[in-house]
C-alpha positions as CSV (number, residue, x, y, z in Angstrom):
1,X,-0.1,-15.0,17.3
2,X,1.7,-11.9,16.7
3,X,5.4,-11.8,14.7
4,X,7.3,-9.2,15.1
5,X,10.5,-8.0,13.5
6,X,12.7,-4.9,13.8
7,X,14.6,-3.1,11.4
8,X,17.6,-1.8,13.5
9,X,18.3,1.5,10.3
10,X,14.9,2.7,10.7
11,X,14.2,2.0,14.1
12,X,10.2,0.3,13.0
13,X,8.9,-2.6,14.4
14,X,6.5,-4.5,12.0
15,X,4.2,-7.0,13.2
16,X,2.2,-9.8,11.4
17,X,-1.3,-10.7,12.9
18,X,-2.6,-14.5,11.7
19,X,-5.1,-12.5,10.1
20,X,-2.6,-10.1,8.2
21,X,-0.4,-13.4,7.1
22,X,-3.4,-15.2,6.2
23,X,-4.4,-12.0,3.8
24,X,-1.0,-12.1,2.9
25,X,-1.6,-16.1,1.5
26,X,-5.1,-14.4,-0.6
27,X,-2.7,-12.6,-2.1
28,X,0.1,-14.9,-2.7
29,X,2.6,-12.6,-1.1
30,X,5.2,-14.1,1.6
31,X,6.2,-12.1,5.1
32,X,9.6,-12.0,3.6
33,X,8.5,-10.3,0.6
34,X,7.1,-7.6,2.7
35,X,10.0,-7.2,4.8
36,X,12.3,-6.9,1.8
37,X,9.9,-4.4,0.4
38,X,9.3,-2.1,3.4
39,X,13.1,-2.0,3.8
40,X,13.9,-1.7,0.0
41,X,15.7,1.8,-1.0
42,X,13.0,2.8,-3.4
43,X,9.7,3.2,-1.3
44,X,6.5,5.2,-1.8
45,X,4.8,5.8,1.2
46,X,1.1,7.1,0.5
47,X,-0.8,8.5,4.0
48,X,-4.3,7.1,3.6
49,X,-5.5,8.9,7.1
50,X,-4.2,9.3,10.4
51,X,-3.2,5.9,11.6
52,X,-3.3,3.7,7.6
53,X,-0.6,4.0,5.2
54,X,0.1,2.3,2.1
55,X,3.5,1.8,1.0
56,X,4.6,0.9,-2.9
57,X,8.0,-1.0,-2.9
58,X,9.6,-3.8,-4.6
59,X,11.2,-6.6,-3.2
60,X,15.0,-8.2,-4.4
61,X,13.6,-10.0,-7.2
62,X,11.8,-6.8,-8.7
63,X,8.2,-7.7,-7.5
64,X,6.4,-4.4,-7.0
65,X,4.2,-4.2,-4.2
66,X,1.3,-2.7,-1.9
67,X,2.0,-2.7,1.6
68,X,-1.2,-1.6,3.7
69,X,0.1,-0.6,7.1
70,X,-1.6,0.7,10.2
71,X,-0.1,2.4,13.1
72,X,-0.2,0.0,16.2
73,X,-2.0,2.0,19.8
74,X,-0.6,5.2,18.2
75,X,2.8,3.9,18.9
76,X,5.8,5.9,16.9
77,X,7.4,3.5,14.8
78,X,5.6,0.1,15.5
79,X,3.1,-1.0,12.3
80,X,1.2,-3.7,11.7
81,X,0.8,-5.3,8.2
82,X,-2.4,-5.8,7.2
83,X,-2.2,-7.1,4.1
84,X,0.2,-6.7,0.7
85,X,-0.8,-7.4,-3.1
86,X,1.1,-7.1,-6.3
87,X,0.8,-3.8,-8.1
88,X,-1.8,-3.8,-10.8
89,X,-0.3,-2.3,-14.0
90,X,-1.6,0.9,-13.7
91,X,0.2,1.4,-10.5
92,X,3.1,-0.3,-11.5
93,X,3.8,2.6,-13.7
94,X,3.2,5.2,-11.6
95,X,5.4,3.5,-9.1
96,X,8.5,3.0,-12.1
97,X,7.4,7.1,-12.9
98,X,7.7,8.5,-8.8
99,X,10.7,6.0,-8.7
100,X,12.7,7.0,-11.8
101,X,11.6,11.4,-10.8
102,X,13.1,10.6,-7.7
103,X,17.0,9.1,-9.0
104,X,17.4,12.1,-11.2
């Protein structure tokens, strides 16, 4: 079953596949977790090829995550989730580093 939601600022659609929520649970990361990271105000967005991307982000409670998204049919602004993991530490820093270069 696909779930969908929208985010009305950005104009994205981001769908959850069983299969992406169920990677979501190997992870121990909730679909709202993801959603308040892909809309937080203090993304990364990594382009991993033409249709994957990977964003870094951090939900309200500080959580930093990896968001592995893929474009859906090529369609402009609709992604699906495949799956989203916590930060090791190593990234964790270089996502606190890109965040705090980009505040200045």
């Amino acid at each position: 079953m696909l779930r969908s939601w929208y985010a009305a600022p950005v104009g994205s659609r981001f769908s959850f596949t069983d299969e992406a929520l169920a990677n979501l649970r190997v992870y121990d990361v909730t679909s709202g977790e993801v959603w308040e990271a892909l809309h937080g105000t203090h993304r990364v967005i990594r382009h991993l090829g033409e249709d994957l991307t990977v964003v870094y982000a951090a939900n309200r409670r500080g959580r930093r995550l990896a968001v592995l998204l893929a474009e859906a049919d090529g369609t402009d602004h609709d992604w699906d989730v495949l799956s989203a993991r916590e930060l090791s530490d190593v990234e964790a820093k270089r996502y606190d580093e890109a965040v705090r270069r980009t505040r200045r």
